[in-house]
N, C-alpha and C positions, 0 to 999 in steps of 0.2 A: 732440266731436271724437274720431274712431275711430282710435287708433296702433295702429300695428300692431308687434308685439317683433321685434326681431332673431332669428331661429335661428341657432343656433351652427352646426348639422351642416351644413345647406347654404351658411352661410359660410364656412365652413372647406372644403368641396369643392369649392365654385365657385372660392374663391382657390387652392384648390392647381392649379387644371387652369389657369386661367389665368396662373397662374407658372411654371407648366408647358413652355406654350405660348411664350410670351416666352421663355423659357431656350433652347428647341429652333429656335426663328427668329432670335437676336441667334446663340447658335453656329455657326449653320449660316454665317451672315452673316462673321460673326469668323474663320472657317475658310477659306473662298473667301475672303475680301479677305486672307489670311492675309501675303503676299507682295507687297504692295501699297503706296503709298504712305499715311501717316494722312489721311483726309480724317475730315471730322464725321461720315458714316454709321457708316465703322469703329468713331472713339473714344465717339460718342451709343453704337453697339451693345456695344462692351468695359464701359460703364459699366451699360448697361441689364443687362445678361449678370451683373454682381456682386451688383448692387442683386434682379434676380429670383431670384438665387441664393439669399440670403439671408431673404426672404420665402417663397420656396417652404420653405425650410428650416424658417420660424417657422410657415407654415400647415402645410405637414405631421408638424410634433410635435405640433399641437394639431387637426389630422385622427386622428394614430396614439390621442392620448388620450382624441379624442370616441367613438371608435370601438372602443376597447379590448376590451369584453364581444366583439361580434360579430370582431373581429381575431384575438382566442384560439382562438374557437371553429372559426377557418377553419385555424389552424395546426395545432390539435388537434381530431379527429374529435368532433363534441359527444357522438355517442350512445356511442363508446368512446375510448379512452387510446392512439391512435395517430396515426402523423401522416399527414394528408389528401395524398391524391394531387396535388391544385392546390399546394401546400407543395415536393413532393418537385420538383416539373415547375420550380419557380421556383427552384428551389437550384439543380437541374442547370441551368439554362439562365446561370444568375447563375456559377456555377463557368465555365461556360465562356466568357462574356464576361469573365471575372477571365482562363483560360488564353491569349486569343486575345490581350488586349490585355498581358498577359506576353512571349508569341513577338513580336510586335509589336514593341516595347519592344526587345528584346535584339536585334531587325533593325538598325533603327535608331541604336543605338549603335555594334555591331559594323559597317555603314554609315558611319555618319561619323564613325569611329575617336575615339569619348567616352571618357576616363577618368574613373574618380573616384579 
């Protein structure tokens, strides 16, 4: 009888993408019925939405650490001591998805007049 082993790296990438995926269909789902009454699709997808949150979170700590060696070396140029331009492009984009969803935010309060 021929078993065949588990691989870790393509278990760990395959669950992260398909937690992925579930995360960005039950939200999308949870967003549109936002204003809605609860039926089962809504409270099945707020439920699925935590549950893949949580896995995605477990598969990509142990993606980040199967991956480790080749994850540095993307941050940090292998051949020299600086940081790769893929790095710099995902900061700034990452910074400005933190700034939009900031202005956002302070709309929306100053909108429907929030305190804290």
């Amino acid at each position: 009888m021929n078993k065949k082993k588990l691989k870790l790296r393509p278990f760990l990438s395959v669950g992260t993408f398909f937690f992925l995926i579930s995360l960005v269909i039950s939200g999308i789902v949870i967003h549109v019925t936002d204003h809605q009454p609860y039926t089962f699709t809504k409270i099945y997808c707020m439920v699925l939405h935590n549950i893949s949150a949580l896995c995605f979170l477990v598969f990509s700590a142990g993606h980040v650490f199967e991956n480790w060696k080749s994850l540095r070396s993307y941050i940090s140029g292998t051949a020299k001591r600086y940081v790769s331009v893929e790095t710099l492009i995902v900061a700034a984009l990452m910074l400005a998805v933190l700034l939009i969803c900031r202005v956002k935010t302070l709309n929306l309060i100053e909108e429907h007049g929030i305190t804290f």
